[in-house]
C-alpha positions, 0 to 999 in steps of 0.5 A: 759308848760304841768301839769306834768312838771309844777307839778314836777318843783313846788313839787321838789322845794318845797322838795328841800327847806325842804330838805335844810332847815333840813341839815342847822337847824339840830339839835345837842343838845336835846334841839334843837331836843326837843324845837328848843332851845327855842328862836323862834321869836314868829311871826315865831312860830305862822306861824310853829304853823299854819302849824303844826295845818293845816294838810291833814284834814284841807287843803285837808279833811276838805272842801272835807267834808263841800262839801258833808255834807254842815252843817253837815260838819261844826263841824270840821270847828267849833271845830278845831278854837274853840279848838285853842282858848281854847288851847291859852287861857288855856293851852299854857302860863301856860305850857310855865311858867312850863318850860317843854319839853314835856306834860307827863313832865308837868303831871309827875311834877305836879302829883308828879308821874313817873307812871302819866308820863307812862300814860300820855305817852301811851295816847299820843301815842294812841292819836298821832299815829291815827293822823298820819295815817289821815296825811298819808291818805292825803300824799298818796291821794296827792302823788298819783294824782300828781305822776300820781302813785296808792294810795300805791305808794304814800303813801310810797313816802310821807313816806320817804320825812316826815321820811328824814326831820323830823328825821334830824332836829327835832324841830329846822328843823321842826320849820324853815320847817314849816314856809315855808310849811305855806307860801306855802300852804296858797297860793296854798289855796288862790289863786285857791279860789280867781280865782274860786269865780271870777269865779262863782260870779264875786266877787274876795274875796272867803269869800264874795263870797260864799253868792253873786250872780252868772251870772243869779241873783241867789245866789250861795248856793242857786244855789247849793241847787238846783242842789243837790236837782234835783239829789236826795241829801239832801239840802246843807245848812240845812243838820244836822250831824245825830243829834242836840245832835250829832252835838254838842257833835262832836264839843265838842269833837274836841274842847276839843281834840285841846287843849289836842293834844301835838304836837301844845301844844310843839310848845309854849315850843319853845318860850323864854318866857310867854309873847312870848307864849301868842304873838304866840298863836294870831299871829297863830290864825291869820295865821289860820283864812286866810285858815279857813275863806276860806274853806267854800267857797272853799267846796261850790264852789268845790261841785257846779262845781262837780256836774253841770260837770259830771251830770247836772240836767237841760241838755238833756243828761248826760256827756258821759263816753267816753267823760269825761274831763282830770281831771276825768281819772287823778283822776281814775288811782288814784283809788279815783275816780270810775264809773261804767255803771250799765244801759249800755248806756255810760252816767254818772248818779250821784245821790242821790239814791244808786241805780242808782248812777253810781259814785260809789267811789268819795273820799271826800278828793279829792276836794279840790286838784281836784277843779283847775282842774274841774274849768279849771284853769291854770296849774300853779295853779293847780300845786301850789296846789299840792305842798300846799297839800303836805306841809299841810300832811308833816308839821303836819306829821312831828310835831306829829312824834317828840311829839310821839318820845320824848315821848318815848326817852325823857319821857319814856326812860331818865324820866323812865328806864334810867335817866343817859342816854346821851345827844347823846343816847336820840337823837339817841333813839328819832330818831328811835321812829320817825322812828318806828312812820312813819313805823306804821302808814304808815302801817295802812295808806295803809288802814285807818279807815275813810276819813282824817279828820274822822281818825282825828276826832278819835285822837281828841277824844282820846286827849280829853277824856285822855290829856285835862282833865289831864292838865286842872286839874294839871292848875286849880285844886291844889286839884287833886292829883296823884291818881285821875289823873292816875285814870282819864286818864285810864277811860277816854280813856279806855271807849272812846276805847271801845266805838269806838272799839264797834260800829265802829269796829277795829279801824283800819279796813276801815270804812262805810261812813262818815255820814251814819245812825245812829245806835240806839245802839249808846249812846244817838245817838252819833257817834264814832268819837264824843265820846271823849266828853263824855271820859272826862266827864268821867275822870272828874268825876272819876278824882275828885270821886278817889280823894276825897278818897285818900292823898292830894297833897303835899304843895310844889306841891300846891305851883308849881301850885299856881307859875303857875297861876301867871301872868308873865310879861315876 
């Protein structure tokens, strides 16, 4: 059976199982839409949770990255597992304790403050939105090649699957929809990976694979080092992200960011107790290190069948442009992928040097979808994947669109302005914010700001330098009154915004390469994206400085956070 049936067979199914799925998980109650009633078995919940963390940036972007950035690359990979364990350990069973649907609930609590939970609320919007324009990024590079349709196209296709879904069940149909995008795009992660390490190093473990051998006795990243070093590029394994102090203040940011991101934060607010959170949370580690573990070696091998198929260093003679494999014209009609024949002779140059590179559009988050069909595998794989990378972009589209929606019907709507609203009312209003949220951040998905998981990076900064510290404060500190969290907050995102709006131009505006050069107006050389960082450095200290000049914090309040940190045994 031909590609495109086999692709149309796999991806209709899949939507037609999501689908499904919403109609029989809808949700009646703002309970279920919120929290999905607060029952999930915390297996299931820890499978949801996986998928909700592994979006387009981490199935589709994530190892296109590691690929062209070797080490560079590895911030994402170390800053995304780092951060979940901080997410599991700090924050997740305390919040569940308290009881809350939502993250500005807590913070409106704890901080005794409805102008706290506005903050809050406008920070998570801030936060959520830019995710979701990385999402819709890798929905419409998925769409679009397996849709055999333009990049537009696509996107707008992927914009009207989510928005269906999402706005009909809420967190109960998204829980159970979820837990099926996992098992779908944990295989169509897998599989390709095992037959592609097989084939390069004989070793069927991808894991294992990427430091064994190859047919003619060298090693594979050794072998990678090589060919990208003949063709002008720097070496894979050695290649800094700009700077030490860059790379680790980037990892910290996405650390910090992971545990502030309310969207995986809700997905603990399912489960019927603590001692459930707590399971969730190291079954989803689990579920996340199968992929994570896997990526490095899906980034290596991608990286090494790319560049050995359109140019190789060794050959008498460049691939000629007439005679480029399928998997290459696919890609063009995409308009991600783009060559252009600068000295007229018909062959593909691709190099290191700007100048005579002729390959002059390759989209890093073309790899990993690309990879099957450059290796020659199957056509049922390829196709598999093509349905995992679609889940992938779905699952935590659909997550961040209902934190963005209760954060304005729930916190916003019935916590602020109308707190005598309708049980009815509320669902209708979340409905539309979700509506609202998909149509925004489509829009700026037709020109985003960065590769997926650049656009990401950003949100993760946001979260980090705004929500992170706000709840380690309200968790840890009984001290930290309403004044200095407000305060807090609004410095903290106020000069990470400002920062990326400086140096990197309208967020929403498309930027320069992912790497590119480091610019020496940067502050101690720290790119835009990794700023977040240094935001709640920021918030900390202006948090505590506000706070030792204002009211101390109510006994009851100390009483709540005390109640909090006590363990529980259910």
């Amino acid at each position: 059976m031909d590609l495109q049936t086999l692709t149309f067979l796999f991806v209709g199914a899949t939507f037609a199982l999501y689908i499904g799925i919403a109609f029989w998980a809808r949700a009646g109650s703002t309970k279920e839409f919120y929290v999905a009633g607060g029952g999930i078995h915390p297996v299931a919940n820890g499978m949801a949770t996986a998928a909700d963390w592994m979006s387009a940036a981490s199935f589709i972007s994530m190892a296109g990255l590691i690929a062209f950035y070797g080490y560079g690359g590895s911030v994402f990979l170390m800053g995304w597992t780092g951060g979940y364990v901080l997410l599991a350990m700090l924050l997740a069973p305390y919040l569940r304790k308290h009881g809350a649907f939502t993250v500005p609930e807590f913070i409106s609590d704890r901080y005794y403050s409805k102008t706290a939970r506005v903050v809050a609320v406008i920070c998570l919007i801030i936060a959520s939105v830019t995710y979701v324009i990385g999402q819709m990024k890798g929905i419409g590079v998925a769409f679009s090649r397996f849709l055999e349709v333009d990049y537009e196209t696509g996107l707008v296709s992927g914009m009207v699957i989510v928005a269906f879904y999402a706005i009909m069940g809420g967190m109960k149909g998204i829980t159970y929809t979820q837990i099926a995008q996992y098992v779908i795009m944990i295989i169509a992660y897998t599989i390709p990976a095992i037959f592609i390490s097989f084939m390069l190093t004989g070793n069927p473990i991808p894991q294992l694979g990427l430091g064994s051998t190859m047919a003619d006795g060298t090693y594979l990243l050794d072998k990678l080092d090589q060919v990208v070093t003949q063709l002008g590029f720097a070496e894979y394994t050695t290649q800094a992200r700009l700077s030490s102090t860059n790379m680790f203040v980037y990892t910290l940011s996405l650390m910090i960011g992971t545990a502030g991101l309310p969207h995986v934060i809700m997905r603990f607010f399912t489960v019927s107790s603590v001692k459930a959170a707590r399971e969730s949370a190291g079954w989803a580690l689990v579920f996340i290190a199968l992929l994570y573990t896997t990526a490095p070696a899906v980034a290596a091998m991608a990286r090494l069948n790319l560049m050995t198929t359109i140019d190789q260093p060794t050959a008498e003679q460049n691939l000629a442009y007439a005679d480029r494999p399928s998997w290459f014209k696919n890609w063009e009609t995409t308009g991600l992928l783009k060559f252009e024949d600068k000295n007229n002779d018909g062959l593909i140059s691709y190099t290191g040097d700007k100048k005579t590179n002729e390959m002059v559009k390759v989209d890093r988050d073309i790899m990993v979808l690309a990879n099957p069909e450059i290796a020659g595998l199957p056509n049922w794989v390829i196709a598999i994947v093509a349905a995992g990378g679609l889940a992938a972009a779905l699952s935590t589209a659909a997550g961040l669109l209902l934190a963005i929606a209760s954060s304005i019907s729930h916190d916003l709507l019935k916590g602020v302005w109308r707190p005598n609203i309708s049980e009815k009312e509320e669902l209708k209003y979340s409905r539309l914010s979700m509506l609202g949220a998909v149509l925004i951040a489509g829009y700026y998905g037709f020109n985003p700001p960065d590769f997926a998981a650049g656009t990401v990076a950003l949100a993760f900064g946001l979260a980090a330098s705004s929500i992170f510290p706000a709840l380690m404060m309200g968790i840890f500190s009984k001290k930290m009154n309403k004044e200095g969290a407000i305060a807090g907050m609004l410095s903290g995102i106020g000069v990470t915004l400002l920062y990326v709006f400086q140096h990197k131009g309208i967020m929403f505006v498309q930027s320069t390469s992912f790497l590119g050069d480091m610019d020496p107006n940067w502050f101690l050389g720290i790119e835009p994206n990794a700023f977040g960082a240094i935001g709640a450095l920021v918030n900390f200290a202006v948090a505590f400085l506000v706070m030792s000049r204002t009211a101390k914090v109510p006994a009851e309040v100390e009483k709540m956070v005390e109640n909090i940190r006590v363990p529980a045994s259910n």
